[in-house]
C-alpha positions as CSV (number, residue, x, y, z in Angstrom):
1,X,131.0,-6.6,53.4
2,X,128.1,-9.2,53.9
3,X,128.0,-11.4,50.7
4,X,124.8,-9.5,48.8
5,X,121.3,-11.7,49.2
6,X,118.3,-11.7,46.6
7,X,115.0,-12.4,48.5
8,X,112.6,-13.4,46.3
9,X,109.5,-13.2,48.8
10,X,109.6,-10.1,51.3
11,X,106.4,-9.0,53.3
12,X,106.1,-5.0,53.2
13,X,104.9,-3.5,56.1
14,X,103.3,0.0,55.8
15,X,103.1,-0.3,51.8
16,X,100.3,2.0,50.9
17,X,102.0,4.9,52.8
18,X,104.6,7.3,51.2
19,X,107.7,5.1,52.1
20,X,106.5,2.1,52.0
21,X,104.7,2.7,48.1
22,X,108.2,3.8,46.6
23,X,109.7,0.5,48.6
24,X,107.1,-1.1,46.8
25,X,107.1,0.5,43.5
26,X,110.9,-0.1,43.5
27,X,110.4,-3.6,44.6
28,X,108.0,-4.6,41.7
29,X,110.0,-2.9,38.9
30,X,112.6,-5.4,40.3
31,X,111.0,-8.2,38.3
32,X,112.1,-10.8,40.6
33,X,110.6,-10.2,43.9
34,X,106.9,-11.3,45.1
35,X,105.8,-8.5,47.5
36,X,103.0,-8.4,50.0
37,X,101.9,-5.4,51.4
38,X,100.3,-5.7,54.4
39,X,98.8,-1.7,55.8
40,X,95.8,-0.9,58.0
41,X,95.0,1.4,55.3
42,X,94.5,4.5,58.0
43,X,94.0,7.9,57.1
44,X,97.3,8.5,55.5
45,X,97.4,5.3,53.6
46,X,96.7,5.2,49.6
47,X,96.8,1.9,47.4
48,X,96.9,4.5,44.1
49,X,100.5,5.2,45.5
50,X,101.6,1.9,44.5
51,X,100.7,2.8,41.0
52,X,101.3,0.2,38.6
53,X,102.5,-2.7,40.9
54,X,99.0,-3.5,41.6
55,X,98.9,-5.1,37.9
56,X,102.1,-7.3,38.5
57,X,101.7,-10.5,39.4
58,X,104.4,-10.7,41.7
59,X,102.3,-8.0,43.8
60,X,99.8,-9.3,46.7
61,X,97.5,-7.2,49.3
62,X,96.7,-7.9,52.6
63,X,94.8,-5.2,55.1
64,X,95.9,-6.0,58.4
65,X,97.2,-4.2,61.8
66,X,100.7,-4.9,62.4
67,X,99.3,-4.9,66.4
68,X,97.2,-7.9,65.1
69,X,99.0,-11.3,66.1
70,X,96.4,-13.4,64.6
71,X,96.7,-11.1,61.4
72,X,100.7,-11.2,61.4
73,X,100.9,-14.6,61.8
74,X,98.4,-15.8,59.1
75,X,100.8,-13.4,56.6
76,X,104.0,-15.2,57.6
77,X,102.3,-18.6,57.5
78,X,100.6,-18.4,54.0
79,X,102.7,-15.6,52.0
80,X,106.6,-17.5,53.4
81,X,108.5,-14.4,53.5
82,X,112.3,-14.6,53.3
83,X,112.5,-10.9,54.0
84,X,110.7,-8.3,56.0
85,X,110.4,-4.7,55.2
86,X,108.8,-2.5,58.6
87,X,107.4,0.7,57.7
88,X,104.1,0.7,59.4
89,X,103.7,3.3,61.2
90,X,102.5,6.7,62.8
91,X,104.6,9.4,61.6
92,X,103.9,12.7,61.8
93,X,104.8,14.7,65.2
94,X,102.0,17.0,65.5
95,X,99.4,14.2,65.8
96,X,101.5,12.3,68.3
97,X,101.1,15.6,70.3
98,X,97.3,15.4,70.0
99,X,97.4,11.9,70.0
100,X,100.6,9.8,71.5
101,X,98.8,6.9,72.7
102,X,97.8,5.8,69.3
103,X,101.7,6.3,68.3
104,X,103.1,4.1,71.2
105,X,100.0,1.2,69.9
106,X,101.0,1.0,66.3
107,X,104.9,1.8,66.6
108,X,106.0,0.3,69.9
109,X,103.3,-2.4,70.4
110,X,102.7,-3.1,66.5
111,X,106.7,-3.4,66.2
112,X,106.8,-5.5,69.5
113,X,103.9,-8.0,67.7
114,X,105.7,-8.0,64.3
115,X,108.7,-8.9,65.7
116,X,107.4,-11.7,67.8
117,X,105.6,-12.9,65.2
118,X,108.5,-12.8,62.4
119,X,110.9,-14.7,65.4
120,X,108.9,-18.1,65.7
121,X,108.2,-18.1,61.8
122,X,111.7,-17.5,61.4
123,X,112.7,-20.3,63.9
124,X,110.3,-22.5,62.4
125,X,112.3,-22.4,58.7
126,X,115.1,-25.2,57.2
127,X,118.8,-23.7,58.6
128,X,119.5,-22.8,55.0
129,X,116.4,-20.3,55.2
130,X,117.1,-19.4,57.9
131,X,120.4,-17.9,57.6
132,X,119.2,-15.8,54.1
133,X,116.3,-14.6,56.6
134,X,116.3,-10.7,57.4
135,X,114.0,-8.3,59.0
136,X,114.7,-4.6,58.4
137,X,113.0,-2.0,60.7
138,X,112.9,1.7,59.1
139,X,112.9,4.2,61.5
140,X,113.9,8.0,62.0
141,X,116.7,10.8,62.6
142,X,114.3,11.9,65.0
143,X,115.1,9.8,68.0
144,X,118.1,11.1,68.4
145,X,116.8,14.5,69.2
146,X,117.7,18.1,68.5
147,X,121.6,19.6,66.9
148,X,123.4,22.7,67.3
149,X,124.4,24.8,64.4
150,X,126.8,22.1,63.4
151,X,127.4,17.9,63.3
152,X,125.4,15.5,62.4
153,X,123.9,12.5,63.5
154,X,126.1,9.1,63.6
155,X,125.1,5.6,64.1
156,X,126.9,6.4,67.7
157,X,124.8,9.3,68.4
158,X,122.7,8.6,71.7
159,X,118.8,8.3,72.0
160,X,117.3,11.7,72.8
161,X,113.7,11.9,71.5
162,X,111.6,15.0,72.2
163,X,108.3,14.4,70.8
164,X,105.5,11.3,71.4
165,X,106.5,10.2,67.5
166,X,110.1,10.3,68.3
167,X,110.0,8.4,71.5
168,X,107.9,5.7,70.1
169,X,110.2,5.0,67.5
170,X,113.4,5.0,70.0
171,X,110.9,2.1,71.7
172,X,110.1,0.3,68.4
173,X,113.9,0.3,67.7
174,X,115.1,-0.6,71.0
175,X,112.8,-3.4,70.5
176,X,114.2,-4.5,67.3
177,X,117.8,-4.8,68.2
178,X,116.4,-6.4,71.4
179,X,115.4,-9.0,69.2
180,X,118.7,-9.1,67.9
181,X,121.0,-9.4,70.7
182,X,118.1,-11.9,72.7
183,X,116.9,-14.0,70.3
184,X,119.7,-14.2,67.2
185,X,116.9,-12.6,64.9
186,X,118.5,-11.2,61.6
187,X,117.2,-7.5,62.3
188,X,118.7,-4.5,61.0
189,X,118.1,-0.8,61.8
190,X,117.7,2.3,59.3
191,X,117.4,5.9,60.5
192,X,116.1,8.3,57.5
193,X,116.2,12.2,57.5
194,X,113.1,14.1,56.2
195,X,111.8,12.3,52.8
196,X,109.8,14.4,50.1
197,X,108.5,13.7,46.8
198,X,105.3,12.1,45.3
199,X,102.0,10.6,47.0
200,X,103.4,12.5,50.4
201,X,100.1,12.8,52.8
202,X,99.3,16.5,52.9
203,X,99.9,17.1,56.7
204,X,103.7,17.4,55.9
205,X,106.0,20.4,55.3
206,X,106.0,20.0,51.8
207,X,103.0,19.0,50.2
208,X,101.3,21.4,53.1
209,X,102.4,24.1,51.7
210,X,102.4,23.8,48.0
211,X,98.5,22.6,48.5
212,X,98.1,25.9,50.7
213,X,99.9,28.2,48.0
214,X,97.8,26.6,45.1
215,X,94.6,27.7,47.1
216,X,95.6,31.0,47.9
217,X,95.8,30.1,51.8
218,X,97.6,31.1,54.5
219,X,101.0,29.2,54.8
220,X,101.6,28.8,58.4
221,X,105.5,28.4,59.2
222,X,106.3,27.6,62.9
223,X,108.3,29.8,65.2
224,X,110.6,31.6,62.5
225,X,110.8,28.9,60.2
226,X,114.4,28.9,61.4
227,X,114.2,24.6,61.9
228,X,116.8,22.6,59.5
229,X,116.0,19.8,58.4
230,X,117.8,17.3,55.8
231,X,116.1,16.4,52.9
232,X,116.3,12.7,51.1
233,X,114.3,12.0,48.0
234,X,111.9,8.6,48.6
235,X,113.7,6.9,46.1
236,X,116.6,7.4,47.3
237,X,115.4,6.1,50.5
238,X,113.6,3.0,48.8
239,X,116.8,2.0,47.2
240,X,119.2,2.5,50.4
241,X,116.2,0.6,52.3
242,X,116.7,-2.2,49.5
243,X,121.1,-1.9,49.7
244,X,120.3,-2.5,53.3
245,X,118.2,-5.4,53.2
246,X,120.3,-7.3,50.5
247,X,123.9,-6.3,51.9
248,X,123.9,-5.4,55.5
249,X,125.3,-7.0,58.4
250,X,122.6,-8.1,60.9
251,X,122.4,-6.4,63.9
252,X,123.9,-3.4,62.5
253,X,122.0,0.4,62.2
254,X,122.7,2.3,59.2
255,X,121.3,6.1,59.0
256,X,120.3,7.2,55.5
257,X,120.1,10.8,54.3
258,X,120.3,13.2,51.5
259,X,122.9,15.7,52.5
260,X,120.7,18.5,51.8
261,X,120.2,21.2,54.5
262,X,117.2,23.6,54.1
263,X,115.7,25.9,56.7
264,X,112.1,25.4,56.9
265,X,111.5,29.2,55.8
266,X,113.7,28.6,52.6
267,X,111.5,25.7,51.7
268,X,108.5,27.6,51.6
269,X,110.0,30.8,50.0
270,X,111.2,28.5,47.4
271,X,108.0,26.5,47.5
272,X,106.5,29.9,47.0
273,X,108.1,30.6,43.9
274,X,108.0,27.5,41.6
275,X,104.3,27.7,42.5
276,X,104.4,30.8,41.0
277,X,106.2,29.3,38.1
278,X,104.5,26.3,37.7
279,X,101.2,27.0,38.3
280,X,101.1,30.5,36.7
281,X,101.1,33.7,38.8
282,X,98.4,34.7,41.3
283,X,96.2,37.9,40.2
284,X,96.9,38.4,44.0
285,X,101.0,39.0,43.8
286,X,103.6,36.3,44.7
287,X,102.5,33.8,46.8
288,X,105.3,34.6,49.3
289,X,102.7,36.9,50.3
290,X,101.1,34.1,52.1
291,X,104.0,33.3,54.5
292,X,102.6,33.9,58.3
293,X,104.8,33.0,61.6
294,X,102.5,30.8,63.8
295,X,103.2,29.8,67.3
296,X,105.9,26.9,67.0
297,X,105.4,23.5,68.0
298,X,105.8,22.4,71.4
299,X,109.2,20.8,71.8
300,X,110.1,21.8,68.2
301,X,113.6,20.2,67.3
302,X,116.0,22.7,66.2
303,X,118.2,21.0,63.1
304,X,118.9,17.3,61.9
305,X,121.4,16.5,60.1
306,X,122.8,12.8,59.3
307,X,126.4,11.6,58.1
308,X,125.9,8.8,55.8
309,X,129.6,7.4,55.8
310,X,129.2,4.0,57.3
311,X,126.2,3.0,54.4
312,X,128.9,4.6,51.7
313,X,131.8,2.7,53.0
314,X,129.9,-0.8,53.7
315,X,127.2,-0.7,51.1
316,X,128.6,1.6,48.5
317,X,124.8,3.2,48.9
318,X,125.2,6.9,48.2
319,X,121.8,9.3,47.1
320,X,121.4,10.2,43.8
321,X,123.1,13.5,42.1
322,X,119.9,15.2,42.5
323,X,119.7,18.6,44.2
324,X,116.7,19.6,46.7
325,X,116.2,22.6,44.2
326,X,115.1,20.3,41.5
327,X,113.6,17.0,43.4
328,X,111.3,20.0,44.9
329,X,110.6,21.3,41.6
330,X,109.9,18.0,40.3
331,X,107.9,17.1,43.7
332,X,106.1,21.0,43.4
333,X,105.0,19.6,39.8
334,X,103.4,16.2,40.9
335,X,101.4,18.2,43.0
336,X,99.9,20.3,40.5
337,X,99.4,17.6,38.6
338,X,97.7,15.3,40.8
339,X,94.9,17.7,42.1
340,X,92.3,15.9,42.2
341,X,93.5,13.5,44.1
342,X,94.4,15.6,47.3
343,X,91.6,18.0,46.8
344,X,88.9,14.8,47.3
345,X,91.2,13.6,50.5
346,X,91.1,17.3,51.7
347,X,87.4,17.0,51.6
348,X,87.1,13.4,52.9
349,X,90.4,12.8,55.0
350,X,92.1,16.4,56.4
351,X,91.5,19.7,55.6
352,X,95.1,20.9,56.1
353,X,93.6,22.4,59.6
354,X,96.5,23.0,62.6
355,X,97.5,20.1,64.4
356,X,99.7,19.7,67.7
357,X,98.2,22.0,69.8
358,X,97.9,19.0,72.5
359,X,94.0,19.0,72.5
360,X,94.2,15.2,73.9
361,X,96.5,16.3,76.8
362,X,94.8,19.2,78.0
């Protein structure tokens, strides 16, 4: 095992979106580490999700695009960073079907930039520095593509993607380990499986439909609903992200998941009913009444699944004993409680409307 490292200054890329706050939050509770999140602040982002680091002073904010050299460079030169978290990025699959140029900008060009910048800061440091440096890219299950009914992904399993998002993270990470194996930068490579729980941007599965089931609206489940997917609380992903960082080998990959298998349909059945717990029943009848097949999603991936033995064996990381039946009740329950805050960004940001029809490509 790589000896464990303590960065006391490390640049957060990405930090006002749902990763990249709990990194944060998780960061700042910490105590010891100086953070400086740098986000575009795009339509997903949200600074409240960073809740009460903003009062620290070990926290720092910088709005900037990771595609921005000048930017990038200006953060590394004045801020010193002796770590770099990368979460910036375009995420969610349906609007890299509408949209997949503005995926392959901020997650292959934006990672290309961020990379370049972080290799002459990092050449420009003392040896000693040097060596403690590290640069962790956070990416995604989804490059490698689609399973069958059974396996799981491995950090041998090859590149595959299927949608815009998915390819454009292959090419960020194929970038990063470039990097690597060119230059001698310190990177290192995370793949996650799906990640729920609080300040989640309403587009996704989860948040989607308890929002929709709140209101009474139709809850629109693609094909069947028949998709699994593997679900990993944030926190748990913040604190793997952090394992990694502090104890992994450069150069290496490490995927990171929860070991929890849903079917899409089961989520939102179950998502149904702790609506209907939580929130008090609907004069209506049980919000599984709400359920409606839609046309799936072009080039829908079937299952993911990851095995998380190598970040077990070599980190000791390992999620927390919590089951997807209570992190979604406890995730169900945020969002009740927090409705103001998506019912203003339903009205301002996105109305929860269909995406990924392709409207840009036709």
């Amino acid at each position: 095992m790589t000896p464990t490292l303590s960065p006391s200054r490390v640049l957060v890329t990405g930090g006002a979106g749902f990763i990249g706050s709990a990194v944060v939050r998780r960061l700042i509770r910490e105590g010891r580490v100086r953070v400086l999140n740098l986000d575009a602040l795009t339509y997903a982002a949200n600074l409240a999700a960073v809740e009460n680091a903003v009062f620290s002073p070990h926290y720092a904010f910088l709005k900037a695009d990771i595609a921005d050299r000048e930017a990038v460079r200006r953060a590394f030169a004045e801020f010193r960073p002796e770590a770099v978290m990368n979460l910036a990025a375009e995420t969610h699959v349906d609007r890299s079907i509408d949209d997949p140029l503005a995926f392959v900008r901020t997650n292959v060009l934006g990672t290309a930039t961020l990379l370049h910048e972080a290799l002459g800061y990092w050449r420009s440091l003392e040896a000693e520095a040097r060596a403690r440096f590290r640069f962790l890219h956070v990416s995604t299950d989804e490059v490698f593509g689609a399973l069958g009914e059974e396996g799981a992904f491995t950090e041998e399993s090859p590149y595959r993607p299927n949608s815009p998002y998915a390819a454009s993270k292959a090419g960020a990470d194929h970038l990063a380990r470039a990097f690597h194996r060119t230059y001698g930068l310190p990177v290192l490579v995370s793949n996650c499986s799906n990640n729920y729980g609080p300040w989640q941007f309403w587009e996704k599965l989860i948040p989607l439909m308890t929002i929709k089931a709140l209101r009474g609206e139709a809850l629109p489940v693609y094909g069947q609903g028949l998709q699994v997917r593997d679900w990993l609380h944030v926190e748990d992903h913040a604190e793997a992200l952090w394992t990694i960082l502090t104890r992994g080998r450069p150069g290496e990959t490490y995927l990171v998941g929860g070991g929890e298998e849903s079917r899409n349909i089961d989520t939102v059945r179950l998502i149904c009913d702790l609506v209907d717990e939580l929130a008090g029943p609907d004069p209506a009848g049980p919000r599984r009444r709400l359920i409606t097949f839609v046309p799936d999603r072009p080039g829908h991936d079937h299952r993911y699944a990851i095995d998380c033995g190598k970040i077990a064996r070599e980190l000791g990381w390992r999620a927390a004993r919590r089951s997807f039946a209570d992190g979604l009740r406890e995730t169900v329950a945020w969002y009740i409680a927090h409705r103001p805050w998506w019912e203003e960004g339903m009205r301002s940001r996105y109305d929860g409307a269909r995406l990924g029809l392709g409207a840009a490509a036709r």
